[in-house]
C-alpha positions in Angstrom: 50.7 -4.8 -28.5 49.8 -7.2 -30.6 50.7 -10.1 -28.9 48.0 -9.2 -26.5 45.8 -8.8 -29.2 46.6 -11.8 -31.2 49.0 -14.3 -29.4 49.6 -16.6 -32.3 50.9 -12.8 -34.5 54.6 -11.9 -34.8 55.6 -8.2 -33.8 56.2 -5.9 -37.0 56.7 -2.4 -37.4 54.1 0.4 -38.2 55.8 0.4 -41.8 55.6 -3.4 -42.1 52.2 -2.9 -41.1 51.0 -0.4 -43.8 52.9 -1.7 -46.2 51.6 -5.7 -45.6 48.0 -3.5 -45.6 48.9 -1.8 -48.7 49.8 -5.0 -50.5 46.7 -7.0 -49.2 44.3 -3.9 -50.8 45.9 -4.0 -53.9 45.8 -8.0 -54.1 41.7 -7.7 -53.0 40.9 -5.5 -56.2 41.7 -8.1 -58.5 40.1 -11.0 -55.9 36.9 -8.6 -55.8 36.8 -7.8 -59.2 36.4 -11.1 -60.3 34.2 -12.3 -57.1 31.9 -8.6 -57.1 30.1 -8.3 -53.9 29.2 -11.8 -52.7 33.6 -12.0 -51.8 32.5 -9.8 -48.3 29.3 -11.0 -47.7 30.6 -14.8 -46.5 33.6 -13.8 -45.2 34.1 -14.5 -41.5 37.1 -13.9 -39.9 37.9 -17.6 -39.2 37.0 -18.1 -42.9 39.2 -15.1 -43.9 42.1 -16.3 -42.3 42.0 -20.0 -43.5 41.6 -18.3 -46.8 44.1 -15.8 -46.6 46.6 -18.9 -45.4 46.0 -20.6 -49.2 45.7 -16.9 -51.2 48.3 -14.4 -49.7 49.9 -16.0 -46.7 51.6 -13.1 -46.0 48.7 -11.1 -44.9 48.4 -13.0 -41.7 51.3 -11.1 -40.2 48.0 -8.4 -39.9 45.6 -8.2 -36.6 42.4 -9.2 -37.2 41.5 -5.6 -36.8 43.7 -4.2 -39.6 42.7 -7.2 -41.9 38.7 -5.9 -40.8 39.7 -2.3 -41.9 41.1 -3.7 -44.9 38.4 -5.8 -45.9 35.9 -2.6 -45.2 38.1 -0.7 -47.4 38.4 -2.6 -50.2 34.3 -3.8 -50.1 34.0 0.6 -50.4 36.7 0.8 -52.8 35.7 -2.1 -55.2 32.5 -3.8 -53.9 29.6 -3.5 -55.9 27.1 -0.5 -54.7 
């Protein structure tokens, strides 16, 4: 399914999945903590992505979906409110 989502993304497992979701929420607290809010407020997903390639490449394994849930998560989970 994901390759009709995203072409360019390798297949992984549900547990791959989570878990590569897990790690990325855990890496954004720190990333947040020391950013605060402005961190989701100019990220695009383009922009995300390139980022993501120089700060945790191995988040891009995620859909752009699950790596837009994450990033919603995380902004109610440590953003600024």
């Amino acid at each position: 399914m994901l390759h009709r989502l995203c072409p360019d993304l390798m297949e992984i497992s549900d547990s791959q999945r989570l878990r590569s979701r897990a790690i990325l929420l855990e890496f954004l607290k720190f990333r947040v903590l020391a950013a605060e809010d402005q961190f989701f407020s100019q990220q695009q997903r383009g922009q995300r992505r390139a980022w993501l390639t120089q700060m945790h490449p191995q988040a891009l394994v995620l859909s752009d979906q699950d790596l837009d849930e994450v990033w919603q998560q995380a902004h109610h989970l440590y953003g600024c409110h």
